[in-house]
N, C-alpha and C positions, 0 to 999 in steps of 0.2 A: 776763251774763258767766258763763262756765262756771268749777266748781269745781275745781280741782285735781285732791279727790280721782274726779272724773267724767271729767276729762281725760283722765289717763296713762292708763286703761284702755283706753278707747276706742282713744285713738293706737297701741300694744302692740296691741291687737287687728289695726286696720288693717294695721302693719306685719309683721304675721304673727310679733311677738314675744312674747305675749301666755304660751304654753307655757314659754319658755325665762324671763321675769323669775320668773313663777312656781316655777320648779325651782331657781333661785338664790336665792330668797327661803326656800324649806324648807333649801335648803344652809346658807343664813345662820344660820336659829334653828338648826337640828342643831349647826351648831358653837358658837355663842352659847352655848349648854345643855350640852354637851360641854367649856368653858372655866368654868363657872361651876360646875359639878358634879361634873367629874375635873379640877380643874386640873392635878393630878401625872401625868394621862396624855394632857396636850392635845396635847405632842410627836411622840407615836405616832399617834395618830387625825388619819384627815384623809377628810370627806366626798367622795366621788370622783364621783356620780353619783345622782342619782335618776330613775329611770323610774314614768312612770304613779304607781303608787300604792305605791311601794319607795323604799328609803333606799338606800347602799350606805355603810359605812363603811368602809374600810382601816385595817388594823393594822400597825405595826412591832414591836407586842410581843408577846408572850403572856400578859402579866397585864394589862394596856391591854386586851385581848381580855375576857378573863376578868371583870374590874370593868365596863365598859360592857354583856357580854351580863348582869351580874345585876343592870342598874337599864334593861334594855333598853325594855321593858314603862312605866315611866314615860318616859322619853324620848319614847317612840309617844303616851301622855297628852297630853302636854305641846304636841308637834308639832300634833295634833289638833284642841288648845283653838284653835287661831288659824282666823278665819273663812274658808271656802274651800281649808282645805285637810285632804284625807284621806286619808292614809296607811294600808295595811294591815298593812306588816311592816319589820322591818329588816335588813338581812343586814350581819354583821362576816366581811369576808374577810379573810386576811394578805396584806399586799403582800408584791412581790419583794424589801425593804430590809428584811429581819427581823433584828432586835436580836438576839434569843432564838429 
């Protein structure tokens, strides 16, 4: 009998889902890390996408902005530590729903 964790992978692969559980999986920690670490800016930030080996994060604020790009660099650590995934950068854009 096959393990679970030797399962889902395989099946995700087959199904040609393999890319996309993987890009929701770093969406997951980015916001995980982003609620546990600016919990006063979770409101504003919201991961919109990642491509390849990019983050994207969205802002509604400009201090939300400001506080994420100066712990940017540990976020990118962080993301890193987990196996199979590598991240080169992260970009904070402002959305079109800007507070400030």
């Amino acid at each position: 009998m096959d393990k679970l964790s030797n399962l889902i992978p395989r099946v995700l692969n087959k199904r040609g889902l393999k890319d996309e559980a993987g890009a929701s999986y770093v969406t997951f920690l980015t916001a995980q890390w982003i609620e546990e670490n600016l919990p006063e800016y979770t409101s504003y930030l919201s991961v919109s996408k990642k491509s390849d080996t990019t983050i994207v994060i969205e802002s509604d604020h400009a201090i939300a902005s400001q506080e994420l790009s100066q712990v940017k660099e540990v976020l990118l650590g962080y993301i890193n530590t987990h196996e199979g995934i590598n991240i080169d950068d992260i970009f904070i854009t402002r959305s079109g729903n800007t507070a400030n």
